[in-house]
C-alpha positions in Angstrom: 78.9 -32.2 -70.5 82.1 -34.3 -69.9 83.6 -34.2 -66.0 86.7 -32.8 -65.8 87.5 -36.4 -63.9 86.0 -38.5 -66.3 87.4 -41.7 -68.1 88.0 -40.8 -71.6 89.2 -43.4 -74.1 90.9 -42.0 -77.0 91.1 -45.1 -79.7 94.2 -43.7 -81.7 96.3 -41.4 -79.8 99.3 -41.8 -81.5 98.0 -41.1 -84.6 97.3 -37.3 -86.1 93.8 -37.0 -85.1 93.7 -38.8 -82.1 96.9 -37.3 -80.4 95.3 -34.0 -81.7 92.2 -34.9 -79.4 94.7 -35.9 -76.3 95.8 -32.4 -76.5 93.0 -30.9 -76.6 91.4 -32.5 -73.9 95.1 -32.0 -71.9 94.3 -28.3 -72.5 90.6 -28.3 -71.4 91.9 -30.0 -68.0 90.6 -33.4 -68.9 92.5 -35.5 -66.2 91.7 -38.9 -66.8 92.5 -39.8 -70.1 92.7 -43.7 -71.5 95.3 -44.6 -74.0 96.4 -47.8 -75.8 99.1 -48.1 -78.5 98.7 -50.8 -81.1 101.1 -53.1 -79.6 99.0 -52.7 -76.2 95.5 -53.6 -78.2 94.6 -54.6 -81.5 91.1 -52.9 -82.0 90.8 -55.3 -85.1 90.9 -58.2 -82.6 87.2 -58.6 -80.8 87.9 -60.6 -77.8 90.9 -58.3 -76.9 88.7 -55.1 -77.1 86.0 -56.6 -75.4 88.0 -57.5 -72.4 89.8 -53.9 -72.4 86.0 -52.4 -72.5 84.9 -54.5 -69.4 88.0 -53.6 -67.6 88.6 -50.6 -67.9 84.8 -49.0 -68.3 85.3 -45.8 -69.9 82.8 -43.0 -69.6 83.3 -41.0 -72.6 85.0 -42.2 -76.2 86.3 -40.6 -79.3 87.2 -43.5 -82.2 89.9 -41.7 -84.2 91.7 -45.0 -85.0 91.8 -46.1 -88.6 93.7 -47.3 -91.3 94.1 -44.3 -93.7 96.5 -43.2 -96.8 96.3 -41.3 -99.7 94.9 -42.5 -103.3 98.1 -44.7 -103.9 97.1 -46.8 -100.6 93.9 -46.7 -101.2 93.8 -48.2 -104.9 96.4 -51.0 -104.0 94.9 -52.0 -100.8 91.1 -52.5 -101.3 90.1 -55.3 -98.9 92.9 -54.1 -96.5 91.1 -51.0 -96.1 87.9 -52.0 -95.8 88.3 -54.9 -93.7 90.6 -53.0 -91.5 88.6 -50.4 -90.8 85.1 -52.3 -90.5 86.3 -54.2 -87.5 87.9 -52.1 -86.0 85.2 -49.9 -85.8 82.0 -52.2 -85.1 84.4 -54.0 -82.3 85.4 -50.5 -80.3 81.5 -49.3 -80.9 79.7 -52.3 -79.8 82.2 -52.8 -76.7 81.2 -49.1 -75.9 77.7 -49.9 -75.6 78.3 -53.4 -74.1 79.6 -51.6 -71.4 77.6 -48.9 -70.4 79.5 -45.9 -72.6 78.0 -42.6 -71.9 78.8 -41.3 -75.1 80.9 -42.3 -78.3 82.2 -40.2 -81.1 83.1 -41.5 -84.1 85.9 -39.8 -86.5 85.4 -40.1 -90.2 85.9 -38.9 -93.3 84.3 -36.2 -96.2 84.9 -39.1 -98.6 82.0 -41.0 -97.3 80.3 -38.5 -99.7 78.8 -39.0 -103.6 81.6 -38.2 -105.4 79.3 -35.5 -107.7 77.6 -34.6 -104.3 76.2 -31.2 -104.6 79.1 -28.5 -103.5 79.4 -27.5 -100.9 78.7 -31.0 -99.4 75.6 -30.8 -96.9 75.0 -33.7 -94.5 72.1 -34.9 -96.3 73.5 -36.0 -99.3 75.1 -39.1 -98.0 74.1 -42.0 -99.8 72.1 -40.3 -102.7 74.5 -41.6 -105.5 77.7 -43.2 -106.4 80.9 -42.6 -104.7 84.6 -41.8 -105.8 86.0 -45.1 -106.6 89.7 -44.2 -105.4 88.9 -44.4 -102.1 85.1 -46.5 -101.9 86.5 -49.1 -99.7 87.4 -46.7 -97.1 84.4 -45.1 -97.6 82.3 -47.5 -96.9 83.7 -48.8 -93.9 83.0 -45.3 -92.5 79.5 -45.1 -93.5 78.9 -48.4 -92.0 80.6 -46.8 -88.4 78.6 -44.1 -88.4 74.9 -46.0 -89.5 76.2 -47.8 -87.0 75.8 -45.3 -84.1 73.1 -44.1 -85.5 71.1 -47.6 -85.6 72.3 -47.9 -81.9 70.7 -44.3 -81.1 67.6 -45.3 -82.4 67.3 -49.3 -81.1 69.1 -48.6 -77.8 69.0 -44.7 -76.7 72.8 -44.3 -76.9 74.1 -40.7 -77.5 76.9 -41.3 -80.0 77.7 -39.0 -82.6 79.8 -38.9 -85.6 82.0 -35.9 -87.4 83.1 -36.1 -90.5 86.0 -34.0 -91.7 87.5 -32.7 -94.5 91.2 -33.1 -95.5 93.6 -33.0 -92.4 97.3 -31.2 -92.1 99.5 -30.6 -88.8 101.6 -32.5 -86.5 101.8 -36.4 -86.2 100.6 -36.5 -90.1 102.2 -39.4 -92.0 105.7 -38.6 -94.7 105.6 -41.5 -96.3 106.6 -41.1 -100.2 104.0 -43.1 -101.8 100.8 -43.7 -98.8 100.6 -40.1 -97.6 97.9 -37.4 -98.2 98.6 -34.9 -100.3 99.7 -32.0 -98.0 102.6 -34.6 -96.2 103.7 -36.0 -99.4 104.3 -32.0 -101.3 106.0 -31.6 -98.0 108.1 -34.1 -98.0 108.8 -33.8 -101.8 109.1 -30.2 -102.2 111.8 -30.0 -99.2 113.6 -33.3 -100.7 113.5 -30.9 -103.9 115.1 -28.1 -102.3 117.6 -30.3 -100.2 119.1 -31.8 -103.3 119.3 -28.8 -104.8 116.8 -29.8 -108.1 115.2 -27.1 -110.3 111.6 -28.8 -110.5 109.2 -30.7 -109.0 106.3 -33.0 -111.1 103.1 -33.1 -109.2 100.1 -35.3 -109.9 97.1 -34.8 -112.1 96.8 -31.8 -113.1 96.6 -29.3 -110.1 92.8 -28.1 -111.0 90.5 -30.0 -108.3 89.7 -28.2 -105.6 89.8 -29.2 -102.2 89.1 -27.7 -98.5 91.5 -28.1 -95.7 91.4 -28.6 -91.5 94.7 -27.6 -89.3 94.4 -31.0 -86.8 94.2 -29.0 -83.6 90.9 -27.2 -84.9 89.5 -30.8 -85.7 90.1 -31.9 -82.2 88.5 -28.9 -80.7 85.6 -29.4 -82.1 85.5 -32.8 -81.4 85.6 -32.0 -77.4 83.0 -28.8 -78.3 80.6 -31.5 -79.6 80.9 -34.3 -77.1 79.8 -31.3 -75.0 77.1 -29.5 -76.9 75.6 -32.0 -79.5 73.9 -35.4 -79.7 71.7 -36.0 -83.0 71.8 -39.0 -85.5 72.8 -37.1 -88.7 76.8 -36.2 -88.7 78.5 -33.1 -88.4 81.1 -31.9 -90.9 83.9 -30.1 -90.1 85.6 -27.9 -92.2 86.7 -24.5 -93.0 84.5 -23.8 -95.7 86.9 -22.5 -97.8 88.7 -24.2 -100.7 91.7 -23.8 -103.6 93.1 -26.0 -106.1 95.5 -28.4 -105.9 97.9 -26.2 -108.0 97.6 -23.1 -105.7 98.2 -25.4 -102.3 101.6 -26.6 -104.4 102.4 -23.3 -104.7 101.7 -22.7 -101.0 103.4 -25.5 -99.6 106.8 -24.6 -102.0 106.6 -21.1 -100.8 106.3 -22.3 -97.1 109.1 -24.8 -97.6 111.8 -22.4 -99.5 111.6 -24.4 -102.7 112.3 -22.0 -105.6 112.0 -23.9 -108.9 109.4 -25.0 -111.1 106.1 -26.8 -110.2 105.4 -29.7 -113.1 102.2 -31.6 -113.4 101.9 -34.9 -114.6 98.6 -35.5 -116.5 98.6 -39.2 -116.6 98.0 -39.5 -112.9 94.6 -39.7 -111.4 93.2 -36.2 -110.1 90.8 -37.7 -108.0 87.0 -35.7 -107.0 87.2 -32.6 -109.2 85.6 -30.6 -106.0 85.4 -31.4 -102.6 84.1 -28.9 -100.1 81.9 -29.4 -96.7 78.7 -27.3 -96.1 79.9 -26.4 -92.3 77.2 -24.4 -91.4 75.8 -27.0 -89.1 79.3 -26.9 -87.0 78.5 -22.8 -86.9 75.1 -22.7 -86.1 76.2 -24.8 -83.2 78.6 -22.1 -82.2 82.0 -23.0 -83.7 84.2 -22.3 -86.3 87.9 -22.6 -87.3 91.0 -20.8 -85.8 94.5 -21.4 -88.2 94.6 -20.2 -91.1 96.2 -22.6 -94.5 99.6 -21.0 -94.5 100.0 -20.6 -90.7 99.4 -24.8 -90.3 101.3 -25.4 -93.0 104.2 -23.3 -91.1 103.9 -25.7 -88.0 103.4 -29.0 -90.3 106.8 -28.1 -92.0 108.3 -27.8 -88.6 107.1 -30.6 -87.5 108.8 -32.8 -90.5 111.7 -31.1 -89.6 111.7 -32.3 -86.1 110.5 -35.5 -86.9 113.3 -37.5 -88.5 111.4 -40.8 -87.9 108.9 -40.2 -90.3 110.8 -38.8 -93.0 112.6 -42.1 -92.7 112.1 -44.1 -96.8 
């Protein structure tokens, strides 16, 4: 179990998850929590982390830093991704266990999965075939953070751990037009729609693949539940469990922003994994489960674009 007094290190607080994990640890009356912004340290330079890691000595550290993006960013930044993410990760991991880290967790992502994986997704099917191309760079950077806490468990007798969750929604998320996920970007463009007063909206692909979706603050809360009550070398999903298609979360997202007209769907675009939906019964047989419901975090996403001018900025 964590002290209450503790050092904790949370690698990307300003971003959604990691500020997520701030709060949550805020809320649990963790006192003694470590944050850097970019500016302050460059995870992606080595010497730099290594000298924050042997000053500073923290107990306990959750790696929710990355560079992430939708399939637009993802297809038109391959080595960015991949080389980005890579070093970031080995340098913030190995300086953990340099210096004596307790216990690491490492944040990453459901698309580290085959992309005909068996649904739902079980943690044991990682790395039994091919993976989506849209986002492989990305995906193999993460599978390559979280062998590498696993090759360190078994080498060294380090307790780190890795989560992997599904798609993410809630405050901090990013609004930009073209390198958002999906759930920002039919945000942004269904209350841009409804602003300007336009009668329709065209959506990509086709609105049938199905997807699963995670409110933030849930994903944080387990990430603090686990630090406490799991150590093991195979990852944990985290999910809801539940799924609809990408047509039906338009319509969702239009109903909770007040746009009235008609959804459009552009065929020529990419759709992306036809199905995509964690087996979470690992997370519950460990004793937790998720609290907010779809349209209840889309409710507080859509008010936090509204009271985020910044990042509806062009």
């Amino acid at each position: 179990m964590m002290e209450k007094e503790a050092k904790i290190y949370v690698a990307g607080h300003r971003g959604m998850v990691g500020s997520a994990i701030v709060r949550e640890l805020q809320r649990q009356g963790y006192t003694n929590i470590l944050t850097r912004t970019h500016k302050e340290l460059d995870l992606c330079r080595q010497k730099d982390v290594e000298s924050f890691f042997e000053a500073e000595k923290p107990e306990y550290v959750f790696l929710a830093a990355a560079k992430v993006g939708g399939i637009v960013a993802n297809q038109s930044a391959l080595a960015d991704f991949m080389y980005d993410n890579m070093i970031l990760e080995m340098n913030v991991i190995h300086s953990a266990w340099r210096n004596g880290c307790k216990k690491l967790a490492f944040l990453g992502s459901s698309c580290i999965y085959p992309r005909m994986a068996p649904q739902p997704m079980p943690e044991s099917c990682l790395l039994t075939s091919e993976l989506e191309k849209t986002n492989e760079a990305y995906a193999l950077a993460k599978i390559s953070g979280l062998k590498y806490c696993e090759y360190l468990n078994r080498q060294y007798g380090t307790d780190y751990i890795s989560v992997m969750p599904t798609n993410l929604y809630g405050p901090n998320d990013n609004y930009h037009p073209t390198h958002s996920h999906v759930i920002p970007a039919l945000i942004r463009r269904f209350h841009e729609a409804k602003v300007e007063g336009k009668t329709e909206v065209v959506c990509w692909g086709d609105g049938s693949p199905l997807r699963e979706f995670l409110y933030v603050d849930d994903l944080a809360n387990l990430c603090v539940f686990l630090m406490n009550h799991y150590s093991g070398n195979e990852t944990v999903n985290a999910g809801t469990g539940k799924e609809l298609s990408i047509k039906a979360l338009a319509e969702l997202v239009a109903k909770v922003v007040g746009f009235e007209g008609k959804i459009l769907w552009d065929s020529s675009k990419p759709n992306g994994t036809p199905r995509k939906l964690l087996d979470v019964s690992k997370a519950t047989a460990l004793g937790w489960t998720y609290k907010t419901e779809l349209e209840e975090g889309l409710r507080i996403s859509y008010e936090d674009f509204l009271n985020n001018p910044v990042r509806t900025e062009r």
